[in-house]
TITOR-789725 format. One line per 8 residues: number of its first residue (from 1); for each residue x, y, z of C-alpha. Coordinates in steps of 0.1 Angstrom, whole numbers, plus 2048, in hexadecimal, padded with zeros to 3 digits. Each point is the difference from the previous one (the first is absolute). Layout:
<pts>
NUM = X:Y:Z; ...
</pts>
This chain:
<pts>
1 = 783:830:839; 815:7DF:800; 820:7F8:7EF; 7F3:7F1:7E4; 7E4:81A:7FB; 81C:81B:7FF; 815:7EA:7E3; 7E1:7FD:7EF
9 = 7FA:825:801; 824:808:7F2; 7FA:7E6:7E5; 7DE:80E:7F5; 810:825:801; 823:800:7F9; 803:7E2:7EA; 7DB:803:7F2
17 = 7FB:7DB:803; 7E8:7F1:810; 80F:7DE:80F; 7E0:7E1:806; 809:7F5:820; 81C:803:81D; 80A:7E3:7EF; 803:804:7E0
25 = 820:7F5:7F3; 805:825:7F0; 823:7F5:7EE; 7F1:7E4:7EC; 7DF:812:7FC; 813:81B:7EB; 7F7:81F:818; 822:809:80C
33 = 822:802:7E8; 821:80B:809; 7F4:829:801; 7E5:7FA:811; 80F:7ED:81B; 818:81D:808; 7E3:818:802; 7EB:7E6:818
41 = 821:7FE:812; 801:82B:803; 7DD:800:806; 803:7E6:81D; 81E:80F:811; 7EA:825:800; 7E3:7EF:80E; 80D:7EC:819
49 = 81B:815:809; 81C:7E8:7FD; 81C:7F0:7EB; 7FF:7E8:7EB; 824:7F2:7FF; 807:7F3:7DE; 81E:7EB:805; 7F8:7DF:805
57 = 7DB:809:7F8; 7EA:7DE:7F5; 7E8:806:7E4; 7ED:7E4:80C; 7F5:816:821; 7F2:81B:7E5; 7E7:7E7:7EB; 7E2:801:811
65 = 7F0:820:816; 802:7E7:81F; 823:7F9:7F9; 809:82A:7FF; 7EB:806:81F; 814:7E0:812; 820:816:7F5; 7F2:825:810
73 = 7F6:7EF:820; 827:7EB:805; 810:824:7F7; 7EA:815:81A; 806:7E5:81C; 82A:802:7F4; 7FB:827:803; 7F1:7FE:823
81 = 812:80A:821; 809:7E7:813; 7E6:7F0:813; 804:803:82D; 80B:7E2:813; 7F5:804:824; 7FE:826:7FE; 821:805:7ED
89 = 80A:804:7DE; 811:7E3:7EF; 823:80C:7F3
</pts>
């Protein structure tokens, strides 16, 4: 299941909204308000196993599916450990 499947699926049952397409602007469409977007931003953090850091936090990276899944992928890669160089770990 892909990124955007898995958004979609919290959408659909935790929200109960069914969003049209991965890029549906969902802000101007109507389907997320202010409560909702703190529930889609519980519901991601569970999911994914992450956090979503709120300061400094851009609405505009929450408007479309595409946008949120863009957001998951950056914070798993931040979370990783660092990557080897020649055999050792970079410090």
């Amino acid at each position: 299941m892909t990124t955007i499947d898995r958004i979609d699926r919290i959408f659909r049952e935790a929200l109960n909204v069914e969003v049209p397409s991965s890029t549906t602007d969902i802000i101007d469409a109507g389907l997320l308000d202010s409560l909702a977007l703190v529930t889609l931003l519980f519901e991601v953090e569970q999911e994914f196993d992450l956090t979503i850091p709120l300061d400094g936090l851009d609405i505009e990276g929450l408007r479309t599916v595409e946008r949120i899944a863009a957001l998951i992928e950056r914070l798993a890669l931040e979370r990783e450990p660092p990557a080897a160089v020649d055999g050792r770990l970079r410090t």
